[in-house]
N, C-alpha and C positions, 0 to 999 in steps of 0.2 A: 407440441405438448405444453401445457400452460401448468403452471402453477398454482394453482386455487389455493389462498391462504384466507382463512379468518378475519373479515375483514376489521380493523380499525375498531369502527364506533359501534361493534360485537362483543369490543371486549372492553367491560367498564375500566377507567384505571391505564389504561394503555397509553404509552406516549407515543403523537404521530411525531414523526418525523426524528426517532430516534432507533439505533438499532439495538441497545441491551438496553432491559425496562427494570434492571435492579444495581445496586452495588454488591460487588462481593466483598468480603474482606480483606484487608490489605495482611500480608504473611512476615511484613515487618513492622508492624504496630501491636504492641501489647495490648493497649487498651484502645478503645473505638466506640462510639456514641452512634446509636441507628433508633430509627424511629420502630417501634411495633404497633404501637394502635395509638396511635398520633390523638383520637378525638378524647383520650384520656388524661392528656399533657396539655398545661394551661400555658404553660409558660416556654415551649418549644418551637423553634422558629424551624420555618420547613427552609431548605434548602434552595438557590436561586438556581430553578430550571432551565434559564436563558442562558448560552453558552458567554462564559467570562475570559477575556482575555490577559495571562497574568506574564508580566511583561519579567526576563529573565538576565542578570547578569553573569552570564556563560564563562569562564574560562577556558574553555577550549570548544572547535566546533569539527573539526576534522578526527574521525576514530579510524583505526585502523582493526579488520574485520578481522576475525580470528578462523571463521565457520570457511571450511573446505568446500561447501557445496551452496554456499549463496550465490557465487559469480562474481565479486567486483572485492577488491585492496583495501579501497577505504572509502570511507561513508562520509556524509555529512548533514544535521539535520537540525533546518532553522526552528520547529516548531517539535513540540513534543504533546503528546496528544492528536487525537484530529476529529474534527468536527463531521465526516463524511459517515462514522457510526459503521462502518461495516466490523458486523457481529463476529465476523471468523478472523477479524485481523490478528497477528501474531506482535505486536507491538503495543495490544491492550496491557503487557504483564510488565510493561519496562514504566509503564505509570506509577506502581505500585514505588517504585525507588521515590519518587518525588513524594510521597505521602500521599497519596490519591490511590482512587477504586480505581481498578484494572473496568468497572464498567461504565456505568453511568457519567464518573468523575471523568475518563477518557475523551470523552467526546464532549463535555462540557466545559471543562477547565483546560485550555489551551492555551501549554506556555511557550512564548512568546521570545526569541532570543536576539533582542534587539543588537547587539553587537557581532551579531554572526559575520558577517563583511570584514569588519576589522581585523574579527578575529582570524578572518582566513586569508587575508593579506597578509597579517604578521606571519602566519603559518607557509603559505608561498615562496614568503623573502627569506625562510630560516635557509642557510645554504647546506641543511643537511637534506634537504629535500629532493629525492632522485623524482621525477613526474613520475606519475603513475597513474591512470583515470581514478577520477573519484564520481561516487554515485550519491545522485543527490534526486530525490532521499534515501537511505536505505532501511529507514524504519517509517517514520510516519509521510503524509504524504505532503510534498513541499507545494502543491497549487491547491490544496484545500483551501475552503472561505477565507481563513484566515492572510491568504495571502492577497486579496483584493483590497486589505486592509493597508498590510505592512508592507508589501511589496519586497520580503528580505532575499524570495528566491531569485527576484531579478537581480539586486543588488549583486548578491553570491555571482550569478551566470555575468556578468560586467566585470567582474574582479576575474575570474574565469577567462573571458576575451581577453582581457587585457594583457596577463601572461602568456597565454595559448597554452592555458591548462585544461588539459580532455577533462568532460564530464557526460555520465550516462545518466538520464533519468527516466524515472517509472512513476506512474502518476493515472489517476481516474478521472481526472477534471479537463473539461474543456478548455479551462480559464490559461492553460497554456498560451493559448491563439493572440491572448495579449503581447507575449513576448517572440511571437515569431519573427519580427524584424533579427532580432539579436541571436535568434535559433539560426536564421538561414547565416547570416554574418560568421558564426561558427562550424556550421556545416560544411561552407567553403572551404573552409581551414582543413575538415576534418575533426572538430572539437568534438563534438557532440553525437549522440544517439538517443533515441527516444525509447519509450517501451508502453505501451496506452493498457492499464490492465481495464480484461473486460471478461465479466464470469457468466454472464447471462445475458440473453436476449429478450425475454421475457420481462416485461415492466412490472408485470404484479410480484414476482418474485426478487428485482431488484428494489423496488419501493422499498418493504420491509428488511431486505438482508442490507441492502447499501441506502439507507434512508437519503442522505444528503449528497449521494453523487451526481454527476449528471448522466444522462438516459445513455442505454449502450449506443443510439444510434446518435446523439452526438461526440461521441468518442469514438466512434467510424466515420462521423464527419473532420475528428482534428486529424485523425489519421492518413487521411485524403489532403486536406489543405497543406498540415506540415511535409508529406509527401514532394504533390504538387511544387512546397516551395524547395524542394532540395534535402531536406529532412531526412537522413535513415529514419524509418520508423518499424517501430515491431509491436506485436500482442502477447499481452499475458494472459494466461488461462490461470486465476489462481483463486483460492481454490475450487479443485473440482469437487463435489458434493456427490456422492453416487447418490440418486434416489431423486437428488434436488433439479442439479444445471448440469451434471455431466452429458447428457441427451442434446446438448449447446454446442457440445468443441467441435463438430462438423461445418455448423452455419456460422458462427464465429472466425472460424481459420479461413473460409468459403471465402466469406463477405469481408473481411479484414486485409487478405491478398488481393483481393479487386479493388482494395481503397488506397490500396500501395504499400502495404506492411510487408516488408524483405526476409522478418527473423520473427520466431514466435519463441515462448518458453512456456510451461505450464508446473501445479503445483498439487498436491493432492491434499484434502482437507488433514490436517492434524490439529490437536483443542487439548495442546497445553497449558499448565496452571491456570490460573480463572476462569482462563477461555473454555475449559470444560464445561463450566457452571452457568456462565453466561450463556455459551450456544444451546445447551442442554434448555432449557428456560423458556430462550426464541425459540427454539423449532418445536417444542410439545405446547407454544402457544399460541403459532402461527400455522402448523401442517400437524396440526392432534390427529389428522388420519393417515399418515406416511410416519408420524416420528420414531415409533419402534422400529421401523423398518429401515430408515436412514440409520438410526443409533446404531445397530448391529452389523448393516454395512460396514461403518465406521470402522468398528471393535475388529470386523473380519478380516480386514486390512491393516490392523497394526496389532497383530498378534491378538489381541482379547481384550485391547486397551483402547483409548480414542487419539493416543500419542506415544510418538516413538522418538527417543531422543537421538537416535542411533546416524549418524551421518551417513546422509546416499541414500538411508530408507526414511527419514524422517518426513522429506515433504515430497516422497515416491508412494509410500507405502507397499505393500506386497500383500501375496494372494492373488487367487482369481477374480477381484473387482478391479483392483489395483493392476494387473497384467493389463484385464481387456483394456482400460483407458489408456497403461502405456503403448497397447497396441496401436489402438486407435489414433492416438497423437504420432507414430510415427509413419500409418498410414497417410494420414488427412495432412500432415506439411510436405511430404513428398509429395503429394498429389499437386497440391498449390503452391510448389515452390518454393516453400519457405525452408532458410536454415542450411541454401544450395551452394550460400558460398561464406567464407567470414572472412570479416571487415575489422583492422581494429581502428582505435582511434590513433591518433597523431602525438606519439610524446616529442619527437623530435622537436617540434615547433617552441617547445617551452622557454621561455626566456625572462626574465625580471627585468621590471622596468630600470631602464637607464644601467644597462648590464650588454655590452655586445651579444650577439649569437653568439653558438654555437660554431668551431670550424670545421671542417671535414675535409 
């Protein structure tokens, strides 16, 4: 089943290679300057379209999760924003704190936190530090463009080996494959796990929802190499879109466990704060012949609303759409394996430079 969306140069106005084609407003800015009919303003300068790098002095870079049903203790994340534009991400709304649109601003302004490393070395040597995996990223994604630039998520995974501090990560990009030397180097250890998300198979329906990732079948191919080299590797199903890619999570799980993926997890669409606005926008501009039809899916599934803040049903949802796909996801990884055994990662190993082991 293909995705037939509106194409591109159909719709005047339209940015290729971006996933939201508006700004929303920010909910902590009193006052804000937006363009309405620009060809009547002499003296208004349009905004630079080309994604900006804005380089960040962080004070801290390690958070500690509060949310019961994410999966992982604590986070950490070099980049804030990301450049990959996917329209349903749930990390559009924490832009808003830096002064930035949860849309447009998202994926164009990405900051940049050049002391991430240090900062997580200082954080490592504090000796109140019990190990514990950290997930990197847990909000934007740490191999987006951005990192072919700055390189900070290798830096981070160096600082990582170096201790024998576990880390998980989740990630859309291929650009991974740069750092598989230092991946399998960890993996020996037991350091590390991977997570490859992947929402669709369909290219025409990834182009426009994930403008700047790369194709799902090269994240079946890292999947396979990091595999091959020793790599735990798993898939993410996130989110599922009834109406849109749910019709995916069969050939997804299929083709993802023949590429060596061990563990899957999956997520169901919810379009809290902006993200209502912004998805709301894409999809009656992209699929005007399914969007009612998606939207009330949506609604059907989180009581009458497009989001449920509610922990265990927030990125489950409920109802009969929400049932069949948790059906389905617990059929289709039984069937392929996935999720047969669990693995954790290695704290024992942890150790500070120039600090003996551990005795036992």
């Amino acid at each position: 089943m293909k995705s037939k969306s509106i194409k591109d140069e159909e719709q005047p106005g339209y940015l290729k290679g971006r996933g939201a084609q508006i700004n929303t407003g920010n909910r902590f800015l009193k006052q804000e300057r937006q363009v309405m009919h620009v060809e009547a303003i002499d003296d208004w300068t349009i905004a630079n379209e080309t994604t900006q790098y804005l380089e960040d002095h962080a004070k801290s870079i390690v958070n500690k999760v509060s949310s019961p049903d994410v999966g992982m203790w604590y986070s950490m994340n070099p980049y804030q924003g990301c450049e990959h534009g996917c329209i349903y991400c749930y990390a559009r709304n924490a832009h808003e704190y830096w002064g930035y649109s949860a849309g447009l601003d998202f994926e164009r302004k990405i900051i940049v936190k050049k002391n991430a490393p240090q900062l997580l070395r200082k954080f490592l040597m504090n000796p109140k530090w019990e190990c514990l995996p950290i997930g990197l990223s847990g909000n934007t994604d740490c191999y987006q463009p951005a990192e072919q630039k700055f390189r900070l998520t290798r830096t981070l995974l160096e600082v990582c080996n170096e201790f024998n501090q576990p880390v998980g990560l989740i990630t859309k990009n291929a650009g991974m494959l740069r750092d598989k030397d230092l991946l399998m180097e960890m993996a020996k250890k037991n350091l590390v796990s991977v997570i490859v998300s992947i929402t669709t198979l369909d290219e025409d329906l990834r182009r426009v929802m994930e403008p700047r990732t790369t194709t799902s079948m090269q994240r079946m191919r890292l999947i396979k190499e990091m595999s091959d080299s020793g790599v735990r590797m798993g898939v993410m199903l996130g989110p599922m879109i009834p109406g849109l890619n749910d019709h995916d999570m069969h050939n997804i799980l299929k083709m993802a466990s023949e590429m060596g993926a061990s563990f899957s997890a999956y997520t169901f669409i919810r379009l809290n704060g902006a993200i209502k606005l912004l998805f709301h926008d894409w999809l009656y501009k992209n699929f005007p012949d399914r969007a009612d039809k998606v939207w009330h899916l949506i609604e059907e599934s989180h009581d009458g609303k497009v989001n449920d803040s509610r922990f265990g049903l927030r990125m489950r949802g409920e109802g009969p759409v929400a049932d069949l796909i948790s059906q389905q996801y617990r059929k289709y990884t039984q069937k392929y394996g996935l999720n047969d055994e669990r693995m954790d990662l290695d704290c024992s190993r942890f150790q500070r430079p120039g600090q003996q082991g551990k005795l036992f």
